[in-house]
MIKOLMI-21892 format. One line per field, with one value per residue (C-alpha): residue in one letter; residue number from 1; x, z, y. Coordinates in Angstrom, 3 decimals. Example, Ala and Ser with C-alpha at 12.3 -4.5 7.8 and 13.67 -1.06 7.14 Angstrom:
<nodes>
aa: c(a;s) $
i: c(1;2) $
c1: c(12.300;13.670) $
c3: c(7.800;7.140) $
c2: c(-4.500;-1.060) $
</nodes>
This chain:
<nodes>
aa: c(x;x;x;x;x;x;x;x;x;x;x;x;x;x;x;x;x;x;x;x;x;x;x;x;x;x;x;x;x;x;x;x;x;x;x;x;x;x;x;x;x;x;x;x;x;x;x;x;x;x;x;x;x;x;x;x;x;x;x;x;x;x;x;x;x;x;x;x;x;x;x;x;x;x;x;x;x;x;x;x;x;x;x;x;x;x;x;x;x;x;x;x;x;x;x;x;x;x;x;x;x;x;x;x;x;x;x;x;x;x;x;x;x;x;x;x;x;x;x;x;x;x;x;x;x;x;x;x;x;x;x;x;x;x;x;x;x;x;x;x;x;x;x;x;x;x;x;x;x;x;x;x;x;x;x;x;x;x;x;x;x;x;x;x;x;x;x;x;x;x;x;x;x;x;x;x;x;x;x;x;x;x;x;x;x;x;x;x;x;x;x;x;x;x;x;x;x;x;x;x;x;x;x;x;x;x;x;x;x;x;x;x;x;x;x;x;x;x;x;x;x;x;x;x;x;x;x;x;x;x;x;x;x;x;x;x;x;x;x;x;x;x;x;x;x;x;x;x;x;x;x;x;x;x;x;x;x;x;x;x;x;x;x;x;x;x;x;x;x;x) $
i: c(1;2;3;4;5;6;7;8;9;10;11;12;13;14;15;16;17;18;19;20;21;22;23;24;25;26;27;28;29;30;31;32;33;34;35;36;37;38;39;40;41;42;43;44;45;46;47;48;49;50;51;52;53;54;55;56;57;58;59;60;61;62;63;64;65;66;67;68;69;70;71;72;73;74;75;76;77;78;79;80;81;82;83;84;85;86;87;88;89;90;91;92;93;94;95;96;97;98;99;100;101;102;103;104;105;106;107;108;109;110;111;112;113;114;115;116;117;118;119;120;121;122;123;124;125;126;127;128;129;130;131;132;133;134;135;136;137;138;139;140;141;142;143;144;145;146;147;148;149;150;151;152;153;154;155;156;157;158;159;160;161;162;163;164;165;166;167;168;169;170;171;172;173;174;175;176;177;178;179;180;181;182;183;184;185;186;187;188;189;190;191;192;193;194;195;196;197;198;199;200;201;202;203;204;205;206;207;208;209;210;211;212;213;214;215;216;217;218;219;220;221;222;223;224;225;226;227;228;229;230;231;232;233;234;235;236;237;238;239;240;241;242;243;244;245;246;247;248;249;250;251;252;253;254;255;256;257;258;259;260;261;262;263;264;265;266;267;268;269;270) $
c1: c(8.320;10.565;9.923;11.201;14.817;15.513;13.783;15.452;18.648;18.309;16.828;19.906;22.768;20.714;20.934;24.448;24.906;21.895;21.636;22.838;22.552;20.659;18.279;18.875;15.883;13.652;12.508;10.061;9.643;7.041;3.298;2.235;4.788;2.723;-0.553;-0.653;1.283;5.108;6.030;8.947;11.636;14.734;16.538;15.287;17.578;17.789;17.299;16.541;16.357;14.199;11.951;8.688;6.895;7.791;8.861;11.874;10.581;12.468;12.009;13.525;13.340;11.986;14.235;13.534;12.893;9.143;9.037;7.450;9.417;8.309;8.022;8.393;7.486;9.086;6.877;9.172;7.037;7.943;10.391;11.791;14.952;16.598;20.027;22.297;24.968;27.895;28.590;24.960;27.198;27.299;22.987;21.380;18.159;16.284;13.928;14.755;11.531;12.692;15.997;16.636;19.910;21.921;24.592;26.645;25.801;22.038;19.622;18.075;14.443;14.660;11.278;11.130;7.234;6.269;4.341;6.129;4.817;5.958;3.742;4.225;3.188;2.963;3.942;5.246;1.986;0.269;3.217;3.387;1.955;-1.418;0.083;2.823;6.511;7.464;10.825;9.657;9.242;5.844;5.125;5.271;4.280;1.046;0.524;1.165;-2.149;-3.921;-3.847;-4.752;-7.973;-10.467;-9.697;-10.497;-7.874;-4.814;-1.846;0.479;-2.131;-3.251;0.965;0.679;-1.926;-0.718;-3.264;-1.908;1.750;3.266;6.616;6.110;5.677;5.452;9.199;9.711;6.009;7.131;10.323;9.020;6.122;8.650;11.141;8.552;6.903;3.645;1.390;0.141;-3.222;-3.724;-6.727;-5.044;-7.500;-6.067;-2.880;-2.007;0.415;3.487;3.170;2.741;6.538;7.598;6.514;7.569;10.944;11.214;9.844;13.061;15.381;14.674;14.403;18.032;19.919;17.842;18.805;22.208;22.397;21.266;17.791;16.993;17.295;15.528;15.126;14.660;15.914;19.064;20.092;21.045;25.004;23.151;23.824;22.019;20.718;22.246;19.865;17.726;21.059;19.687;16.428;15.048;11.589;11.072;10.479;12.138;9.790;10.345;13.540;14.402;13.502;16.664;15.382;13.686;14.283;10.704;9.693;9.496;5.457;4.207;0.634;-1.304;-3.162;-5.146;-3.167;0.386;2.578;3.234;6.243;5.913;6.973;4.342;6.862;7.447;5.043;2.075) $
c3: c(-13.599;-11.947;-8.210;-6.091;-5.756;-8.898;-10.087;-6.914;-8.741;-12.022;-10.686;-8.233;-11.419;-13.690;-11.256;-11.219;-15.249;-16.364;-13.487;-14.486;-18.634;-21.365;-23.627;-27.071;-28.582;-27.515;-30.235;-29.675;-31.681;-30.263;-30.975;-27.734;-25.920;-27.527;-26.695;-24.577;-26.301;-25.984;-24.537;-26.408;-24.148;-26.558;-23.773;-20.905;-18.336;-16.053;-12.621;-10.309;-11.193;-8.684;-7.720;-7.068;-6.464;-9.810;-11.712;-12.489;-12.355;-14.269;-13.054;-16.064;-15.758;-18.110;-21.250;-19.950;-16.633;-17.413;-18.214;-15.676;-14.948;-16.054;-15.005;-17.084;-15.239;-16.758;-15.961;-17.199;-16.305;-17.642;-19.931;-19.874;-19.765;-19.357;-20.538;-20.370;-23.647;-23.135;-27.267;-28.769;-32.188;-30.418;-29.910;-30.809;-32.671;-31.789;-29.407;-29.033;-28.280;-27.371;-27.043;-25.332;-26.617;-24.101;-24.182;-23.567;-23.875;-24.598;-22.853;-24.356;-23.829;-24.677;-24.333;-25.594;-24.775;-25.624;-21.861;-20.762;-21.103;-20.585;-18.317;-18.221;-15.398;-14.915;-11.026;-8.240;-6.462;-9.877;-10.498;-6.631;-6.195;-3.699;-1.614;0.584;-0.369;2.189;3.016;3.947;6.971;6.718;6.878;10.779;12.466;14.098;10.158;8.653;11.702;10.816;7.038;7.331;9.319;8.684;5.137;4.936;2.372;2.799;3.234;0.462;-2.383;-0.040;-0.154;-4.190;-4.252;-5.155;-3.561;-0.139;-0.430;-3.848;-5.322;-3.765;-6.283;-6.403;-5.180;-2.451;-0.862;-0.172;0.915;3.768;4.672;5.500;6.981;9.567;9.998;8.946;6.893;3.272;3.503;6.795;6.677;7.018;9.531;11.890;12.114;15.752;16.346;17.160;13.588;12.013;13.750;12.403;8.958;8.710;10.089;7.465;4.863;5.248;5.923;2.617;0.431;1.300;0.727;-2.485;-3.510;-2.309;-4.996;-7.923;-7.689;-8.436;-12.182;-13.020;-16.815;-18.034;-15.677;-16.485;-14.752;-16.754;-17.826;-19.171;-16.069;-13.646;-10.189;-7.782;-4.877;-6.659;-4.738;-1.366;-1.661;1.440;-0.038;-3.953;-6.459;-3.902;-3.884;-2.093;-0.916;2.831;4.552;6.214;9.068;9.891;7.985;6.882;2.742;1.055;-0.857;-3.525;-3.954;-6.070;-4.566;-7.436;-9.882;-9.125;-7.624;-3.756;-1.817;1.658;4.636;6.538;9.709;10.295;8.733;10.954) $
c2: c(-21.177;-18.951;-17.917;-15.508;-16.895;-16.806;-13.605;-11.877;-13.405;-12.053;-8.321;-8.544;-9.305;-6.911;-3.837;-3.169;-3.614;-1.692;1.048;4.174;3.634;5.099;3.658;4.082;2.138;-0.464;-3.207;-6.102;-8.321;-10.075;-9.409;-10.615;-7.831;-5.600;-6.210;-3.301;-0.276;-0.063;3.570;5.232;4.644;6.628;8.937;7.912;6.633;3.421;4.297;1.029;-2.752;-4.776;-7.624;-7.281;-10.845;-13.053;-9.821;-7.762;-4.607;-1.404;2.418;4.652;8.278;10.964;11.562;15.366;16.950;17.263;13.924;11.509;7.486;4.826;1.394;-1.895;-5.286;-8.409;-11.530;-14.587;-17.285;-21.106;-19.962;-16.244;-15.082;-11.393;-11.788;-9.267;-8.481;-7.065;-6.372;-5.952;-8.162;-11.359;-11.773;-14.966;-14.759;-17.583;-17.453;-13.755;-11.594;-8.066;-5.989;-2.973;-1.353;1.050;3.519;0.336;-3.083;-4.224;-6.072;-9.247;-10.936;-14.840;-16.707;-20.021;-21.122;-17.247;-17.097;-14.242;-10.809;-6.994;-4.758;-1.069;1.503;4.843;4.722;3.053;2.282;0.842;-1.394;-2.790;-6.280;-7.008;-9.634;-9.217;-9.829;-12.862;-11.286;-8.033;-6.318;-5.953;-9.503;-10.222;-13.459;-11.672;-10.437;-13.820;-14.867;-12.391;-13.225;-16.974;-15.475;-18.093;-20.238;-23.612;-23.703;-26.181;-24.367;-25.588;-23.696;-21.249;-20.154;-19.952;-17.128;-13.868;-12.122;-12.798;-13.217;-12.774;-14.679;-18.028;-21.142;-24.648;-25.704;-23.318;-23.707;-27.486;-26.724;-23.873;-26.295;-29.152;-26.974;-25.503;-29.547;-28.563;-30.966;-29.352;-30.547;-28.367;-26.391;-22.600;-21.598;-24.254;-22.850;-21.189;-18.518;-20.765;-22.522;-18.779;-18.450;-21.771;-20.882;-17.077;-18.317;-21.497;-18.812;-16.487;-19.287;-21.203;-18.419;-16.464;-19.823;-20.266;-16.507;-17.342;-20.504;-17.899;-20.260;-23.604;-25.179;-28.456;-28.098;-23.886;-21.275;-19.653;-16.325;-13.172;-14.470;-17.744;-19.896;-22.228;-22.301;-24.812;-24.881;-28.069;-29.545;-28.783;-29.748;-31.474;-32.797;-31.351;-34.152;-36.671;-39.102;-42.383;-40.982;-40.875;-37.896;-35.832;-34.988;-38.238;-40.855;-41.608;-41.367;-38.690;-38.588;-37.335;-35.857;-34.016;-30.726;-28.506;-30.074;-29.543;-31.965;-31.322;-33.443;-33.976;-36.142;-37.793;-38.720;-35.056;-32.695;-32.230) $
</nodes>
């Protein structure tokens, strides 16, 4: 599923092609994108293109002044993908779910497994996550303390909740854990204030490069020309098992915590 690399990747290519153009018409062709009813979007324009958490969110504005925005959250989970058309003649039907057609160019929603889904919102503070974004401002060292408060949780699930801090998944919550030498089967409310540094600061770290490398790819994710990630290249721990650790030579593990895989080093997590 995609995380916040490369959802941050696909808001961050989308922004510049769709900002500023006009919707002509909306069509999904999905039944499960319509589940909840699709607003008539003819007129309006596109006025920001955004991440928030896991999802590319869209603000368009009224297709008159007394027309409020509106907001459309993409969620792509395992198999999504927003790709963007240049010439609305050269689409590809399969797997194609919705398309948005502009002034210019169209807008294409590709979902192979048929998980990902279309939320709309009536304003900013509706469409805005609970959990904090992890490269935001807001989320200090003292607030990252303050939020492990007293969980017995272990920290590698306790990081996949959305209710605390949203966009982290399964890749990059092993990657920040090994990165700031903490152990994943730490209870959370064992954590002291210089591991809250350690893990903010491996938190920030990992996630620019990773948004840097358009994301990592293993077998789905494409970005909105079609193309692949390249940070699965960097990967100091992620499905590495047996393999020598980089930082200190020990093996790499492999365990499983609430059912999903979690890679760790034993020599230098703590």
């Amino acid at each position: 599923m995609p995380e916040l690399p490369e959802v941050e990747t696909v808001a961050r290519q989308l922004a510049p092609l769709l900002v500023g153009r006009e919707v002509r018409e909306l069509v999904v062709l999905d039944p499960r994108l319509r589940a909840a009813p699709v607003p008539r979007l003819s007129g309006r324009g596109i006025e920001q293109v955004s991440r928030s958490g896991k999802r590319v969110l869209v603000r368009f504005s009224g297709a008159r002044a007394s027309q409020a925005p509106l907001w459309l959250a993409v969620h792509l989970r395992m198999t999504g993908r927003l790709i963007w058309l240049a010439a609305e003649g050269r689409i590809d039907r399969a797997h194609l779910r919705a398309r948005m057609r502009l002034d210019r160019g169209a807008l294409a929603f590709y979902d192979t497994r048929r998980f990902g889904t279309f939320e709309w919102f009536r304003s900013a503070d509706e469409a805005r996550p609970s959990g904090i974004d992890p490269l935001s401002d807001e989320l200090t060292a003292a607030r990252l303390r303050a939020l492990f408060g007293t969980s017995r949780q272990s920290i590698k699930p306790w990081l996949l909740r959305q209710d605390r801090l949203v966009g982290l998944g399964n890749i990059y919550a092993s990657e920040i854990l090994h990165e700031a030498c903490i152990a994943p089967s730490r209870e959370v409310r064992t954590l002291g204030d210089d591991e809250a540094v350690r893990l903010r600061r491996a938190m920030r770290s990992i996630l620019k490069r990773a948004i840097r490398a358009c994301g990592t790819t293993f077998s789905d994710f494409q970005d909105s020309h079609g193309e692949i990630g390249s940070y699965q290249r960097f990967l100091a721990v992620y499905d590495r098992e047996g393999d020598a650790c980089r930082r200190c030579g020990d093996l790499v593990v492999r365990e499983v915590q609430q059912q999903r895989s979690t890679y760790w080093c034993r020599g230098c997590q703590r």
